[in-house]
C-alpha positions in Angstrom: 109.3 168.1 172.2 113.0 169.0 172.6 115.8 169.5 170.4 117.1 165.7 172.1 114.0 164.1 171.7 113.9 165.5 168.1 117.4 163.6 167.4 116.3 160.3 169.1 113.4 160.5 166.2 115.1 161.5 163.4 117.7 158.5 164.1 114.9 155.8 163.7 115.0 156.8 159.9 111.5 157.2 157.7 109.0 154.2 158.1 105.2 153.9 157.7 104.9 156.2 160.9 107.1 158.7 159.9 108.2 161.1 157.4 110.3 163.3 156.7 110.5 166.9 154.2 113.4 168.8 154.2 111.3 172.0 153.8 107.4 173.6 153.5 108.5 173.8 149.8 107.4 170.0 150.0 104.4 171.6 152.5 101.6 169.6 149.3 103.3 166.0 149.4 103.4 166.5 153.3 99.7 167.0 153.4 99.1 164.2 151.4 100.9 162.5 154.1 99.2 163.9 157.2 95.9 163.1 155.0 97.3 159.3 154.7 97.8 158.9 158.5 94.4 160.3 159.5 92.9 157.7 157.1 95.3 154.9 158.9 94.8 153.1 162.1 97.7 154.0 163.3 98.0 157.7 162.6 101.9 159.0 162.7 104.4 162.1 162.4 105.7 164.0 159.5 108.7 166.6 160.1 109.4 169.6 158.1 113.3 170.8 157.9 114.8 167.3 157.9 116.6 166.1 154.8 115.4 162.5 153.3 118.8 161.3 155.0 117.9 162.1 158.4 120.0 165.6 158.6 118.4 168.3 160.8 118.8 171.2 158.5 115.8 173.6 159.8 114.1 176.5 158.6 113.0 179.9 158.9 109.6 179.9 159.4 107.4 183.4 159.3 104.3 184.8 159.2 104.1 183.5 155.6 105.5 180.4 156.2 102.2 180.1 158.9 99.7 181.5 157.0 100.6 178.7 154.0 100.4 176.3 156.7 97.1 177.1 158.0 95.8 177.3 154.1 97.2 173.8 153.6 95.6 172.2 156.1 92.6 173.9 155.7 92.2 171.9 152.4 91.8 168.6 154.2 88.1 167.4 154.7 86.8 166.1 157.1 88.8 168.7 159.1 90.5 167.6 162.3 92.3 169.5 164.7 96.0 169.7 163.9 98.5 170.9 165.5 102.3 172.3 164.7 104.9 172.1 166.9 107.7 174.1 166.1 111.2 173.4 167.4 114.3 175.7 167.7 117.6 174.1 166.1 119.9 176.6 165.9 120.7 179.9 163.6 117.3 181.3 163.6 116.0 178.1 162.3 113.4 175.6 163.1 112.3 171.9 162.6 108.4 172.0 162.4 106.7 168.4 163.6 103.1 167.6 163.1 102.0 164.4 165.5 99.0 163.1 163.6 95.9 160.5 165.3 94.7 158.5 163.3 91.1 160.2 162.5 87.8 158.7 163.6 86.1 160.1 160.4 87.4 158.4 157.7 87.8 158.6 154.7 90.1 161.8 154.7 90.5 164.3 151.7 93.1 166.3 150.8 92.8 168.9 148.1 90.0 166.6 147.1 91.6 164.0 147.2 92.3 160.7 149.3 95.5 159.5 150.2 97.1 155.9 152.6 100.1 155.3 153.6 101.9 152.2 152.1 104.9 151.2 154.4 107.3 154.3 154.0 105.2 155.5 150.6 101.9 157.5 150.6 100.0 157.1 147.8 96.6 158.1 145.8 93.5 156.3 147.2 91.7 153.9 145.0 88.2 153.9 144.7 87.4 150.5 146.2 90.1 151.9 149.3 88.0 154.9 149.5 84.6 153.0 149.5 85.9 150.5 152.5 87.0 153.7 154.7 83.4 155.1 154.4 81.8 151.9 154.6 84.2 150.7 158.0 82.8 154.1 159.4 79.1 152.6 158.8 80.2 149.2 160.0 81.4 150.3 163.6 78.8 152.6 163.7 76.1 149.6 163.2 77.8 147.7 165.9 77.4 150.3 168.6 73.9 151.6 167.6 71.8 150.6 170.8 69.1 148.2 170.0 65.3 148.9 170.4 64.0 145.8 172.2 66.4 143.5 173.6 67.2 143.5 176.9 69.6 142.1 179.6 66.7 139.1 180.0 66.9 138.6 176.9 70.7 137.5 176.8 72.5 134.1 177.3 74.3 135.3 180.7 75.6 131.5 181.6 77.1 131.9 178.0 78.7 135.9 179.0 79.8 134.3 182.6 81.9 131.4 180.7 83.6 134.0 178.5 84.3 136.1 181.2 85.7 133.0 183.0 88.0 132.0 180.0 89.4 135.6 179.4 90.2 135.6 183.1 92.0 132.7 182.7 94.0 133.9 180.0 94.3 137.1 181.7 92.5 138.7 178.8 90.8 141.0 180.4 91.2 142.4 184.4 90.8 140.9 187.5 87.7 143.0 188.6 86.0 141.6 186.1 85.4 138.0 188.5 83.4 140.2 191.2 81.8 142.9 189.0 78.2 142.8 187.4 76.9 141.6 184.3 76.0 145.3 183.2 79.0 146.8 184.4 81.3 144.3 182.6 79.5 144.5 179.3 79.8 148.4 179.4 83.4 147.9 179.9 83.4 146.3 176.6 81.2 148.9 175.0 78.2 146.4 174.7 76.1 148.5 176.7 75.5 152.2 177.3 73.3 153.2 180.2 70.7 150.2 180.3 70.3 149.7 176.6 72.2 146.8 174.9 74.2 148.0 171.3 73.6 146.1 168.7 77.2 143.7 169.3 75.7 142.7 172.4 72.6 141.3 170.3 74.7 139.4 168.0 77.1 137.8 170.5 74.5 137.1 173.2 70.9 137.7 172.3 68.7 134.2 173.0 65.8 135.4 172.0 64.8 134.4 168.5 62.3 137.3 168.1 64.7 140.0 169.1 67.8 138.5 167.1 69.0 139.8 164.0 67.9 137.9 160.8 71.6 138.4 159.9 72.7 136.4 162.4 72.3 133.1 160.5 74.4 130.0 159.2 73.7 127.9 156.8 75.2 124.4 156.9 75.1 121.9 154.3 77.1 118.5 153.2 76.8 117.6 149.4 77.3 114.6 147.6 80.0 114.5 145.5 81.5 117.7 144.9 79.2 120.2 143.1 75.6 121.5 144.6 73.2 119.6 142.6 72.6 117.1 145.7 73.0 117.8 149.1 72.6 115.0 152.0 72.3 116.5 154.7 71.4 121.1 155.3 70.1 122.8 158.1 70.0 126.4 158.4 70.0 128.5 162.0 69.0 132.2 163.5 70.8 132.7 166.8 73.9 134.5 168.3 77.5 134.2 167.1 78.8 131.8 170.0 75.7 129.2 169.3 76.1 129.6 165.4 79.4 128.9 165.9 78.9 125.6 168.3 75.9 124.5 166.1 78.6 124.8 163.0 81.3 123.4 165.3 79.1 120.1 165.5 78.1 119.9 162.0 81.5 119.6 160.9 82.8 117.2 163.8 80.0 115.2 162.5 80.9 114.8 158.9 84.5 115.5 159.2 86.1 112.2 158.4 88.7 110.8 161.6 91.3 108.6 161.1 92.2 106.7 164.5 95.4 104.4 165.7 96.8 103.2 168.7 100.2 104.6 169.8 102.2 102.3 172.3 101.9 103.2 175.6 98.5 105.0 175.4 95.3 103.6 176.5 93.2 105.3 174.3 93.0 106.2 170.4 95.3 108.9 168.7 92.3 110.4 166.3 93.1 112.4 163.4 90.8 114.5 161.7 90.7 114.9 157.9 91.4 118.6 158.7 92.7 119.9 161.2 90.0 121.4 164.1 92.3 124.3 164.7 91.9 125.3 161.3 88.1 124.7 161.0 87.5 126.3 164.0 89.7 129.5 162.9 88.0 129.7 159.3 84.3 129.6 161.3 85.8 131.7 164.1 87.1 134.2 160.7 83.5 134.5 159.3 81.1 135.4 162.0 83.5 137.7 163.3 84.0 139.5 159.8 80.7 139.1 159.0 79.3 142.3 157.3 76.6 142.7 160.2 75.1 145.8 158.7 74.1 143.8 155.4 71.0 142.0 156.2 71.5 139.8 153.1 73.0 136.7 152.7 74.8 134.4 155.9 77.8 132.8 157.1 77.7 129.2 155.1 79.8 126.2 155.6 79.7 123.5 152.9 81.1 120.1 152.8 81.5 118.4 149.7 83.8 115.1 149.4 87.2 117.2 148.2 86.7 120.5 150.0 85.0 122.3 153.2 84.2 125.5 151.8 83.4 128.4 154.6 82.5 132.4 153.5 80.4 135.0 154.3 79.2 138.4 153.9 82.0 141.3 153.6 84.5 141.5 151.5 88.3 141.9 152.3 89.4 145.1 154.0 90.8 147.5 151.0 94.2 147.9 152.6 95.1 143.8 153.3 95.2 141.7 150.1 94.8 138.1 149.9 98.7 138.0 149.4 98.9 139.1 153.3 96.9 136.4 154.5 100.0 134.3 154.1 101.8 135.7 155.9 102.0 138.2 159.7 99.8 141.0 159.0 97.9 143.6 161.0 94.6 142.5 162.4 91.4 144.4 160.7 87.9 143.1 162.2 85.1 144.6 160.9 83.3 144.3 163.9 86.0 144.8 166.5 83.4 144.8 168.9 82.5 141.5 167.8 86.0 140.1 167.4 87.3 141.1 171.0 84.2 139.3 172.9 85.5 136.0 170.4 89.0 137.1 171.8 88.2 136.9 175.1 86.3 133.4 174.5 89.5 132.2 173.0 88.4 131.5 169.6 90.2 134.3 167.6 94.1 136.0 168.4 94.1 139.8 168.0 97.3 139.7 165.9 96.8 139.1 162.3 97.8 135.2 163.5 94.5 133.7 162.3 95.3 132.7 158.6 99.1 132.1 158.9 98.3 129.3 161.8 95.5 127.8 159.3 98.4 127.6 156.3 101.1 126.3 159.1 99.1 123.4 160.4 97.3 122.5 157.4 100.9 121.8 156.3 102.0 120.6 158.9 99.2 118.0 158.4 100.1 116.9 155.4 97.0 118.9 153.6 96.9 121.1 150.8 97.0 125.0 152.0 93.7 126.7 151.9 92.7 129.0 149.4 91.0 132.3 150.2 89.1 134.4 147.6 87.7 137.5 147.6 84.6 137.9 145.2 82.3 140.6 145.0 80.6 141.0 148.7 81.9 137.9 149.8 84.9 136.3 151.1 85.8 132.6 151.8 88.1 130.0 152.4 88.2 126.7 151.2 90.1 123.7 152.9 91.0 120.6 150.6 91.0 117.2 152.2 94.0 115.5 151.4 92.0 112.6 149.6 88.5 112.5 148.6 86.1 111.2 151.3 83.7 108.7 151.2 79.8 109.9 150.5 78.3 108.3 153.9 74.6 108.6 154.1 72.8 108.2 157.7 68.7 108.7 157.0 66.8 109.1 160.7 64.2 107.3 159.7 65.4 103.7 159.0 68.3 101.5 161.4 71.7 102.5 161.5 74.3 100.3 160.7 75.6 99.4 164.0 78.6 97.6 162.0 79.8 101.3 161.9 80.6 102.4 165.2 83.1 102.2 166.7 84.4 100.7 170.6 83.9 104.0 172.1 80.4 104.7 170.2 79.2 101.3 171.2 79.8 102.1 174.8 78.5 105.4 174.6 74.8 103.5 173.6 75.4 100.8 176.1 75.9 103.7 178.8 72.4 105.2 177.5 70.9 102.4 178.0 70.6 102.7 181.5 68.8 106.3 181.1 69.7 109.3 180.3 73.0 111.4 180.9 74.4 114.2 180.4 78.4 114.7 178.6 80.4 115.3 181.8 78.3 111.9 183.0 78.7 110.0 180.1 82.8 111.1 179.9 82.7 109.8 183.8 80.6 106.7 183.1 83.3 105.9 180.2 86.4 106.6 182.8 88.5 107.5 179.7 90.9 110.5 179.4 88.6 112.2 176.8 88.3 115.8 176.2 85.1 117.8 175.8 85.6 118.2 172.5 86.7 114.8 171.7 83.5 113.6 173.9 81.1 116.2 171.8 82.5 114.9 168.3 81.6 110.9 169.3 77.8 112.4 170.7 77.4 114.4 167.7 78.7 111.5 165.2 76.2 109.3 166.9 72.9 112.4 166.7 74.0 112.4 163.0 73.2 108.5 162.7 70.4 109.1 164.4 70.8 107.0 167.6 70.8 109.4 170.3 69.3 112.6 170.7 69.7 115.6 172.8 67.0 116.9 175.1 66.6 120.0 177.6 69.0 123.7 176.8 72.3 124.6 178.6 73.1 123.2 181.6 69.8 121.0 181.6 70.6 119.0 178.7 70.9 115.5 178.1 71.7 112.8 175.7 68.8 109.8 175.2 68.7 106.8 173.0 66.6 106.9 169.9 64.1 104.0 169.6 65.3 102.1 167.1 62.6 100.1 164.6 
């Protein structure tokens, strides 16, 4: 670095990536620092012989001065390779600057002690802090473990060529990716080394129920009323993150309650959910991602009741984001980035710490109450009240539905399936309405939960049929 490049630095002023000591008298509090950014994600720089206001005042620095040096950082455990760059300012003196990466084998120790950085402030590491940063290490470390048994046969590859196809869209990930292999694209993304498949790979994309983690699991349920003592409806599933998350998906577009009107000038219903989908969707998205993988405990559980959805899961908040930063911009921590950047590239998460500020903003804007997240123990969870109590509807599969209940669309949904089977896209032609996917998968799934249709065949293959009705 040069003496310019040195003044262009200085002038941004101290900041959570950057501090300054005026000399090596302060050389303890600037270990604690350098010990703070290896334990951060970001890592950053602390400057000996600048004044807390930004003057470049120098030092002399000689064989003393080094050999304190060296004994300093010799103190911090794990030890890392850290270098001192030393920069002539004038009169015999010099400015010495210490660039620091953040370390990859956290938590970091200095004089026996850990230490984070806390915007412009390093501070003393609490014992929970200090428990996550060993415990991240074993997290990350379970994700890219290679598996024993699963293969690449063993994976849903129609479900890894539609995310592919959507983060091309997006332009999340690069162009090469629309000719290159299935291997070679899930090596790119660290899901594969050589030919075995790591253990991310199994929970995003792993069909086989045999060779899928018992971890991997969601339990759904919707209870009467608004305690546990009765539930009417709870099903429970083993299978990768993108199906757990569809199979949720449908559960709640089934139970959510949707109000509907006519707007002039529109030939078809403007529907309303009870909650908004984008914050459903988020909040499910939220808890496989964050899931605590490496726990083979416990699931990912969604519960309706008739005040509240309720969604957790295994894992506790990171130690350095409180709940207070959910509500607003913060920096994004997945436990499982490996995890969370395949749900990136499928377009169900943001990278950006977005995920929990959009949920507040359009439950307001909705007219809802905010959601409430809660950190307990080894579990974390967020629960979304409805605006008003909902109704307790109760559709048994073994007796008549109330056909008095459906509505236009539902009616001509059964009348369609009447002529044989179909599957979505047919039935969303057969209608001729402007109807979404999603819009077409809540009416299917409402009708599956009265038990009037049913879905036969996987994937592709699949199609909706009538229930016989006695």
């Amino acid at each position: 670095m040069k003496l310019a490049e040195l003044k262009k630095l200085v002038k941004k002023g101290e900041s959570e990536q950057l501090e300054f000591k005026s000399s090596t008298g302060g050389l303890s509090d600037g270990m604690q620092t350098i010990c703070a950014f290896l334990n951060s994600d970001k890592g950053g720089t602390v400057i000996f012989g600048v004044s807390d206001g930004g003057k470049i005042i120098g030092q002399q620095v000689n064989d003393k001065t080094l050999k304190k040096i060296g004994d300093e950082l010799s103190k911090i455990e794990t030890s890392e390779d850290i270098d001192a760059e030393y920069i002539p300012v004038g009169n015999g003196k010099e400015v010495i600057v210490f660039h620091v990466e953040a370390g990859k084998k956290a938590p970091y120790l200095y004089d026996g002690r850990g230490y984070i950085r806390r915007g412009s402030t390093t501070k003393r590491m609490t014992k929970e802090e200090h428990a996550y940063l060993y415990n991240k290490q074993n997290y990350m470390l379970w994700e890219t473990l290679l598996h024993n048994s699963c293969t690449l046969k063993d994976l849903d590859i129609n479900r890894i060529k539609e995310v592919i196809r959507k983060a091309l869209t997006e332009k999340r990930i690069s162009k090469d990716a629309a000719t290159a292999t299935i291997p070679s694209v899930l090596k790119k993304l660290h899901l594969m080394k050589g030919d075995k498949l790591t253990n991310a790979a199994v929970i995003l994309f792993c069909k086989n129920e045999n060779k899928q983690f018992a971890q991997s699991t969601i339990k759904l349920a919707r209870f009467r009323g608004t305690t546990k003592s009765e539930f009417i409806n709870a099903k429970e599933y083993t299978s990768n993150a993108f199906d757990l998350y569809d199979k949720a998906d449908d559960f709640l577009s089934a139970y959510i309650p949707v109000a509907a009107h006519i707007e002039s000038g529109k030939a078809d219903r403007v529907e309303t959910p009870a909650i908004p989908y984008s914050v459903l969707r988020e909040a499910l998205a939220n808890a496989l991602v964050h899931r605590d993988y490496s726990n083979p405990g416990g699931s990912v559980s969604v519960a309706i009741y008739d005040d509240r959805v309720a969604i957790s899961n295994i894992g506790s908040l990171p130690a350095d984001v409180t709940l207070k930063e959910l509500t607003k911009e913060h920096d994004s921590v997945p436990r499982n980035p490996l995890i969370a950047n395949a749900f990136y590239l499928d377009l169900k998460i943001e990278k950006w710490g977005r995920g929990t500020t959009d949920m507040i903003r359009d439950s307001k804007k909705a007219g809802n109450p905010v959601p409430k997240f809660e950190n307990e123990g080894n579990r974390f969870s967020v629960t979304l009240p409805f605006k008003k109590s909902i109704r307790t509807v109760i559709y048994e599969e073994d007796k008549k539905a109330d056909l008095s209940m459906l509505t236009g669309r539902q009616k001509e949904i059964m009348r369609i399936l009447k002529n044989g089977p179909l599957n979505r896209l047919q039935i969303m032609e057969t209608l001729g309405l402007d109807l979404t996917p999603r819009a077409m998968q809540w009416e299917l799934s409402k009708l599956k939960t009265m038990g009037l249709i049913k879905l036969e065949g996987k994937a592709q293959a699949a199609v909706w049929r009538l229930v016989d009705q006695k």
